[in-house]
C-alpha positions in Angstrom: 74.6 132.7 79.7 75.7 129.6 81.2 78.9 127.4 79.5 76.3 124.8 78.0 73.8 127.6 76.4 77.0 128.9 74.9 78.4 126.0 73.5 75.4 125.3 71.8 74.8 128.7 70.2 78.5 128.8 69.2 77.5 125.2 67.7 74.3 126.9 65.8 76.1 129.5 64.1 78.6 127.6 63.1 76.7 124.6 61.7 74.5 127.1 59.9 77.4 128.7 58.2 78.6 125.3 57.0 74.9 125.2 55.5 75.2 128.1 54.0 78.9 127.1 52.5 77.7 124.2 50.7 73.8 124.1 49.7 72.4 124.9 46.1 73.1 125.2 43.0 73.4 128.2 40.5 71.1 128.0 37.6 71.9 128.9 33.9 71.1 132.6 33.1 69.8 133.9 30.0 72.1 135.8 27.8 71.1 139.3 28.2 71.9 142.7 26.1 74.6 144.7 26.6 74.0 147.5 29.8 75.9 150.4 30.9 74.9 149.6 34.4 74.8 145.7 34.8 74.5 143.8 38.1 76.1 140.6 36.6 75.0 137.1 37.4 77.3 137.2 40.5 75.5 139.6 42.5 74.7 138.7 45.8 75.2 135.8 48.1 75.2 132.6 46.3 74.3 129.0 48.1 76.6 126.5 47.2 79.1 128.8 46.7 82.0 130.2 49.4 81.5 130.3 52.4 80.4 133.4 54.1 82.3 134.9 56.9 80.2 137.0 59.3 81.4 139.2 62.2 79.0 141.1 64.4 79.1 142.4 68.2 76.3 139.6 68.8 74.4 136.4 67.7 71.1 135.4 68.6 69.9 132.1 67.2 66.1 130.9 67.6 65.7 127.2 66.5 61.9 127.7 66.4 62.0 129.9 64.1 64.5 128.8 62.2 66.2 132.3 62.6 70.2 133.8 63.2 70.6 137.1 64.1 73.3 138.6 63.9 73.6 142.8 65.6 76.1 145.3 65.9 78.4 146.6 63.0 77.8 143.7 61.1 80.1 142.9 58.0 79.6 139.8 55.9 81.5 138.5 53.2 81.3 136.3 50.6 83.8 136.1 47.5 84.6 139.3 46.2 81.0 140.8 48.1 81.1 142.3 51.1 78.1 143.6 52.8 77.5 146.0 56.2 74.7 146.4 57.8 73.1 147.3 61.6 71.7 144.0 61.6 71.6 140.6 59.4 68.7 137.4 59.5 69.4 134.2 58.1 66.6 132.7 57.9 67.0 128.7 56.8 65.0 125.3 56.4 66.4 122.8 58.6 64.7 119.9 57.1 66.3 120.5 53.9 69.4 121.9 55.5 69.7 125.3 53.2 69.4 128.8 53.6 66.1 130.4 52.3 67.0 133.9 53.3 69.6 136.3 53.8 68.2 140.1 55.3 70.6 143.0 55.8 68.7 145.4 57.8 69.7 149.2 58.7 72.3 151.3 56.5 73.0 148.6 54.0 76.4 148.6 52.1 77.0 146.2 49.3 80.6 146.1 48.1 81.1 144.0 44.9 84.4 144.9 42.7 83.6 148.5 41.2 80.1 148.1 42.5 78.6 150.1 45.2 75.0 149.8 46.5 73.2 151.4 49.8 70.1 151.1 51.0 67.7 150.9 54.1 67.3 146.7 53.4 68.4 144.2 51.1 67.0 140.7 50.7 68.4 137.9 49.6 66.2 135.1 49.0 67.9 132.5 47.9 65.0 130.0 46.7 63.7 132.8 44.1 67.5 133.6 43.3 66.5 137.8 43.6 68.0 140.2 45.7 65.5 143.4 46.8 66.5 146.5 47.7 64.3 148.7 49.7 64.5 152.0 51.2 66.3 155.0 49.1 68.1 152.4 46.7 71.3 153.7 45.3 73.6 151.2 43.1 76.8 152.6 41.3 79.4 151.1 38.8 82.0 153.0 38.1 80.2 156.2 37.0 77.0 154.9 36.4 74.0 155.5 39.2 70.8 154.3 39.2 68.9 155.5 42.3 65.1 154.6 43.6 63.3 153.5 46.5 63.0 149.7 45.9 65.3 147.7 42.6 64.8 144.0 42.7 67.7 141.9 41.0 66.6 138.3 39.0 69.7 136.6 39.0 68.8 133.7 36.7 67.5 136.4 34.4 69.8 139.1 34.9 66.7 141.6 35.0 66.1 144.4 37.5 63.3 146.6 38.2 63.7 149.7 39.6 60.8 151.6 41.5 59.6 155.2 42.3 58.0 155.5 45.9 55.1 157.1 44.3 56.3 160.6 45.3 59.8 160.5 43.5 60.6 159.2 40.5 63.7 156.7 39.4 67.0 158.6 38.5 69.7 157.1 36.5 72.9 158.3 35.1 74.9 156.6 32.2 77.8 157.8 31.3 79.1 156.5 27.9 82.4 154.3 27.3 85.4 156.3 26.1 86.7 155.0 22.7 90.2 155.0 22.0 
């Protein structure tokens, strides 16, 4: 890659993550009952919000499509979430300067707090404010497991819905507070 070529993809990823820093806002969430296993309003990448740090082994951006790649032991991190994957698309409107989507693709890990979550994908879209995750979904908080092949998250709602793949059915374990 010549010195220009590289310039301007250094220039790409970093403008994009500057996007990414400061686009959005969060909407109000409805209250919502109490859950043993709760995802919070603050799951997932927020725009508007901190910026995200991203390291990779490489970057590949593609202005036509309005696409960054990013391959290799990827690890991004946002807040208090931290997220590893084989490989992560941003995916963004350039007319209105925002990101649209955020894809973790390949052995996803989602570290949030006392949160864990694995999967095959997770999607962030960031204009329908849900996360999906596809592929053997597992989330855990503290004791608590909730495991199918695809959940989507509503974050405005604070709603998930967790799917069977048709062959095997949605497990969940809640274990119950400890009073003192």
């Amino acid at each position: 890659m010549n010195r220009r070529g590289f310039c301007l993809l250094l220039f790409f990823t970093f403008f994009f993550l500057f996007l990414a820093s400061g686009e959005g806002q969060e909407k109000k969430a409805k209250p919502s009952e109490e859950l043993p296993l709760k995802l919070g309003k603050g799951f997932g990448f927020k725009a508007g919000d901190a910026p995200i740090d991203i390291t990779s082994d490489t970057v590949e951006a593609d202005q036509k499509q309005n696409r960054v790649t990013f391959k290799g032991n990827v690890i991004a991190k946002q807040g208090d979430l931290t997220l590893y994957t084989n490989s992560l698309v941003v995916l963004y409107d350039q007319t209105a300067k925002k990101i649209k989507e955020i894809r973790g693709i390949g052995n996803v890990k989602i570290v949030q707090l006392d949160r864990r979550v694995t999967s095959h994908q997770a999607t962030f879209d960031q204009e329908e404010n849900k996360v999906v995750l596809e592929g053997d979904a597992v989330i855990r908080e503290g004791e608590n497991v909730v495991r199918g092949e695809r959940v989507t998250y509503y974050i405005n709602e604070e709603k998930a819905v967790v799917e069977g793949d048709g062959k095997g059915r949605v497990t969940t374990r809640i274990t119950p507070t400890k009073k003192e």
